[in-house]
C-alpha positions as CSV (number, residue, x, y, z in Angstrom):
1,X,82.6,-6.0,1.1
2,X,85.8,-6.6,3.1
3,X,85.1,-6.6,6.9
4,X,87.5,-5.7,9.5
5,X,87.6,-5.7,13.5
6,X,89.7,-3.2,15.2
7,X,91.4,-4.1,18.3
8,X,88.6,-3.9,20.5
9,X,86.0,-5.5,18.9
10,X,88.8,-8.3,18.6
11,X,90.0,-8.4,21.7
12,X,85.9,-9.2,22.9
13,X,85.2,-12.2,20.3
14,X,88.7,-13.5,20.9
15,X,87.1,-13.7,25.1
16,X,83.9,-15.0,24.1
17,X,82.7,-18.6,24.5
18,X,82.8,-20.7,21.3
19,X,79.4,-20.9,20.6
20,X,78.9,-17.3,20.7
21,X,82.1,-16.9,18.4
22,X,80.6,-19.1,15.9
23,X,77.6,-17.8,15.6
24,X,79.3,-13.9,16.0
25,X,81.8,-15.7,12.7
26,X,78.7,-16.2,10.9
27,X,76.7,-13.0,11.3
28,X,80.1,-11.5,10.0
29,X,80.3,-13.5,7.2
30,X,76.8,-12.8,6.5
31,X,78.1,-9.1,6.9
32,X,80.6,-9.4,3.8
33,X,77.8,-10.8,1.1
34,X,76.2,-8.2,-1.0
35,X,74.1,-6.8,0.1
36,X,74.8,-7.6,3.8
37,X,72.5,-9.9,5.6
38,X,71.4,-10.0,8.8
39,X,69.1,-8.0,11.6
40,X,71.3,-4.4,10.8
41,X,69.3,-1.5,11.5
42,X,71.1,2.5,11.5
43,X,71.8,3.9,14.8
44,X,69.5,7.3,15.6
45,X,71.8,10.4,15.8
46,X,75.3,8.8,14.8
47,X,76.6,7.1,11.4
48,X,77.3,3.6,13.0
49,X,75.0,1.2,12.2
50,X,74.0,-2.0,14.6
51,X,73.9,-5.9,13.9
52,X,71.5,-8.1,16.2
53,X,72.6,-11.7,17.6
54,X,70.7,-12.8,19.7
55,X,71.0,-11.1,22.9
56,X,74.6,-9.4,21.5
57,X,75.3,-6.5,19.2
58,X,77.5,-6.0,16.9
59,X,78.2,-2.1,16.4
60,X,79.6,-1.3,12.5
61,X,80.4,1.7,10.4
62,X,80.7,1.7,6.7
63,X,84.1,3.1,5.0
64,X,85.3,3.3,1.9
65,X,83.3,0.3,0.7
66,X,84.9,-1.4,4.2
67,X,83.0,-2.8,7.1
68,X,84.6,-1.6,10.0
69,X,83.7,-3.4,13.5
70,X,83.7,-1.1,16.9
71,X,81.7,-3.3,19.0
72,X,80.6,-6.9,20.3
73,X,78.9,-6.7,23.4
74,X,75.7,-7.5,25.3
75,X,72.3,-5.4,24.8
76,X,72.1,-3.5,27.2
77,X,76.3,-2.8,27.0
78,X,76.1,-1.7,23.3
79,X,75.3,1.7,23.1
């Protein structure tokens, strides 16, 4: 699956540290295998779905065979 980050979620990995982003690179490409790999659980009462790492989430929705990124923030930021 292709993965893509709209400005936001962008805009927030382009601010964190580098070995956040690296790791945050990683989950994402784990995000692209098929199936997808990683801590990704749905999101009760809404169609995104959430990606764990470590104390960050990544927020993702599923389109048209696309992985579309919303969100990179801290836990308790998230949701």
């Amino acid at each position: 699956m292709q993965v893509i980050l709209d400005k936001n979620a962008a805009k927030k990995l382009e601010r964190t540290n580098e070995s956040l982003k690296s790791r945050i690179v990683e989950a994402l490409n784990g995000l692209s295998k098929e199936p997808p790999r990683g801590d990704i659980k749905k999101l009760q009462g809404r169609s995104d779905y959430r990606l764990r790492i470590g104390d960050y989430r990544l927020l993702f929705r599923i389109e048209n065979n696309m992985i579309i990124v919303t969100n990179i923030a801290p836990r308790g930021q998230a949701y």
